[in-house]
N, C-alpha and C positions, 0 to 999 in steps of 0.2 A: 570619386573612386571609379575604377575603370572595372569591364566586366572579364576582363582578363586575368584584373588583380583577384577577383571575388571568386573565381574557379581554381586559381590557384590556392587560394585559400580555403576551399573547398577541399583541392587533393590533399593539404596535408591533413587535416580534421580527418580525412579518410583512411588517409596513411596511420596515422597514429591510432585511430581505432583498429584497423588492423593491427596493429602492431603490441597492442594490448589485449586483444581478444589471443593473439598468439603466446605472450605469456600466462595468459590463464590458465590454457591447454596447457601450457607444461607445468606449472604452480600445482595445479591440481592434480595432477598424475604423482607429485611428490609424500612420503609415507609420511611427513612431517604434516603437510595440510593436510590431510585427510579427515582431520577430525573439524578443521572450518569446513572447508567443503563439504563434506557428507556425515557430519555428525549424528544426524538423526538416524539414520542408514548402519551406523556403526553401533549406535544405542542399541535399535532394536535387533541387529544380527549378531552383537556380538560377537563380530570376528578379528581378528588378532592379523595385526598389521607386519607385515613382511617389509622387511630392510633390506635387501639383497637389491644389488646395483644391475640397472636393467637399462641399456640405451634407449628404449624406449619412450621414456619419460622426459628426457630433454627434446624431444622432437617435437614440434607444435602439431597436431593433427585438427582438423576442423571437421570430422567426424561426429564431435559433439553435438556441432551445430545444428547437422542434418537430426539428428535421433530429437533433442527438442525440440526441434520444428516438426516432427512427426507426433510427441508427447501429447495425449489429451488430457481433456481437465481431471478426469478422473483419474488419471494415473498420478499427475500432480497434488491433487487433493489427499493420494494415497502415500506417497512418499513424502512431499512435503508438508503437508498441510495448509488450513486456509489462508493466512497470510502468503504465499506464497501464489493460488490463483488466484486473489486479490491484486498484487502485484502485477501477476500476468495482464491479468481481464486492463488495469491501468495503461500498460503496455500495447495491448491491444485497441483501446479505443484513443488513443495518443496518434498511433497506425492512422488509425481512419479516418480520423479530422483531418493529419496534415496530410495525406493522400489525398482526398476531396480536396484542399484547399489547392492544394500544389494542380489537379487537373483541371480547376475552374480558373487559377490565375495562371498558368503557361497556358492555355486556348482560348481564353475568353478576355481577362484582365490586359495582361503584357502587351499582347498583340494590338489593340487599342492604345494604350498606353505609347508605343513606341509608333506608331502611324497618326497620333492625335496631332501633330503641326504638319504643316506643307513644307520639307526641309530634308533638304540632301540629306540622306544618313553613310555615317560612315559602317566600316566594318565592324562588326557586331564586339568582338574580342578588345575592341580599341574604344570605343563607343563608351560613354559616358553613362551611372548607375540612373542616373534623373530625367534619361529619356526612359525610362521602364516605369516610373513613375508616374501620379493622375497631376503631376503638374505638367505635365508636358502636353496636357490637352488643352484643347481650345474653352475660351470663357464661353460660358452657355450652349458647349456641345451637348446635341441632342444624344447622345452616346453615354452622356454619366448614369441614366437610369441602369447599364450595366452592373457598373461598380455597385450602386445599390444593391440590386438580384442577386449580386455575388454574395453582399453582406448577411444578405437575412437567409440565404443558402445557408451556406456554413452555419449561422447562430442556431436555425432551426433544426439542422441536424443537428450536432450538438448538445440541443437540449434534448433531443429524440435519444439520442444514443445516451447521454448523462441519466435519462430514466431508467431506461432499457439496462443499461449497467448494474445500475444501484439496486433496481427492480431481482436482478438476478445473482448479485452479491449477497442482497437480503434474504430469499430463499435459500442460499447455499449454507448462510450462519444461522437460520433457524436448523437446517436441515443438521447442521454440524452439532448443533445444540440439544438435537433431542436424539442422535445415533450415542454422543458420547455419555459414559458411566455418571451417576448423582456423585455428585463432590461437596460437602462440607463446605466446601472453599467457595464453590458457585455461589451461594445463597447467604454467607456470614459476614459482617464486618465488623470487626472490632473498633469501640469508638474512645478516643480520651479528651483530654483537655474539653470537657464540659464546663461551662461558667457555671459559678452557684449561685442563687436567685434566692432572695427574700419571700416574693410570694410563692412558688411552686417547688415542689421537691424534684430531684433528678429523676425522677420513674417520667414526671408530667412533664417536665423543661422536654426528655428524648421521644417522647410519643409525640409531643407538641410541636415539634421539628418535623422529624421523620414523614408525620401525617399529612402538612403544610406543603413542605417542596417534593417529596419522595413519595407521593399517595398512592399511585401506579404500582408500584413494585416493593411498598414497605409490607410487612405481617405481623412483627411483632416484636418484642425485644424485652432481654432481662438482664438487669444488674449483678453484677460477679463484685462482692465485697471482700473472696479471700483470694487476694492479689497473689501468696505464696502456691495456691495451689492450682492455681491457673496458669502459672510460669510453670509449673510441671506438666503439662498438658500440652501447653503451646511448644516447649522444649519434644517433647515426645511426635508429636506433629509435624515438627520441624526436619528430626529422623528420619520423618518416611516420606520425607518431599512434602511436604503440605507447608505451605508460608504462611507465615502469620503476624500481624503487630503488635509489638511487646506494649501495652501500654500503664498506664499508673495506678493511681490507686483507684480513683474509681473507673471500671470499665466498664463496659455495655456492649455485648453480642447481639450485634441486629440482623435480623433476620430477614430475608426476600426472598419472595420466589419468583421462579420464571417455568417456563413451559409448562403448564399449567402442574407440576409437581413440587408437592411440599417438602418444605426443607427437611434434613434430618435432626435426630434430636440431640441436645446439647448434654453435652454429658455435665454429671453433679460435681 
């Protein structure tokens, strides 16, 4: 493959990304998408979507672009929520790798690479993909410990920044954790399809589980024997946005907690 071909192949990837960031801008200006695009937005303002035909909206503006690149986390955590700089922070440290990678192998890597034999080169555009390559060096060039430095460059940061990340995704979800209201929902799960067992009754088979793999985060749990009147509860639940699993005859509401606060109490 020639390095002519690989640029050009380059422009159209770039092309067609543009070319699709451009219907976004206009996708999203339409009263139809509004509710994909900014559903959340809509939820909580409640405002009522105008239909009236405005040239504006078929026009690509890249305006967008600028106001997010200017967006900090905090405003994103506020509009969108965590998933969302989650996503970002991925995005961002994706940036930084192949950024570092890209200025250690064009100044350091390539350059090496394509001067590693004694041999007329042709024009760089014309010029073949396998002189940019470590095969194009000489055997037992004193120059490979390069390519090494470069290797453990990159893996080290990487691992530096994959803590650093995680380190700071993980305070954001406790932080997110102990800002938002006690939910029911947090703390409950409903359990069925329990096997029946000869030696132990179903109170000890689920304490006997729960205890074993789930010791960390289990509290406690109680058997629901009247199936009809828990499907009215779960049904009522269900009403007010609270999800739940419908399950059989015998259930069990398990209880956990987290942030050091106690779950609420089950109703009778």
């Amino acid at each position: 493959m020639k390095v002519g071909a690989l640029l050009t192949s380059a422009g159209i990837n770039i092309g067609l990304c543009i070319l699709f960031l451009s219907f976004y801008s206009v996708l999203r200006k339409q009263p139809q998408n509004v509710k994909v695009y900014f559903g959340r937005r809509i939820a909580e303002q409640h405002k009522r979507l105008r239909g009236a035909f405005i040239l504006e909206r078929f026009v690509p503006s890249p305006s967008w672009i600028v106001r997010s690149l200017q967006c900090t986390e905090d405003e994103i955590l506020s509009t969108a929520g965590l998933d969302a700089v989650v996503f970002n922070r991925v995005l961002v440290f994706s940036i930084r790798i192949f950024s570092l990678a890209a200025i250690l192998c064009l100044f350091g890597v390539l350059p090496l690479n394509y001067f590693g034999q004694d041999m007329q080169h042709e024009r760089i555009p014309s010029a073949s993909l396998e002189t940019f390559t470590i095969g194009n060096m000489k055997e037992k060039s004193i120059w490979l410990w390069v390519h090494c430095v470069v290797l453990y460059i990159i893996s080290g940061v990487a691992c530096f920044l994959l803590y650093m990340e995680y380190k700071h995704i993980a305070r954001l979800r406790l932080l997110h954790l102990v800002r938002t209201t006690t939910n029911r929902s947090h703390f409950t799960v409903l359990v069925r399809g329990i096997p029946k067992s000869t030696h132990e009754s179903f109170n000890n088979a689920v304490e006997s589980f729960f205890t074993t793999y789930h010791a960390p985060s289990y509290l406690s749990h109680q058997v629901v024997y009247k199936v009809g009147k828990l499907q009215k509860i779960v049904v009522s639940n269900i009403s007010s946005s609270y999800v739940i699993l419908i399950c059989g005859l015998y259930q069990l509401s398990i209880l956990f907690c987290g942030n050091g606060m106690l779950p609420p109490e089950i109703p009778d």
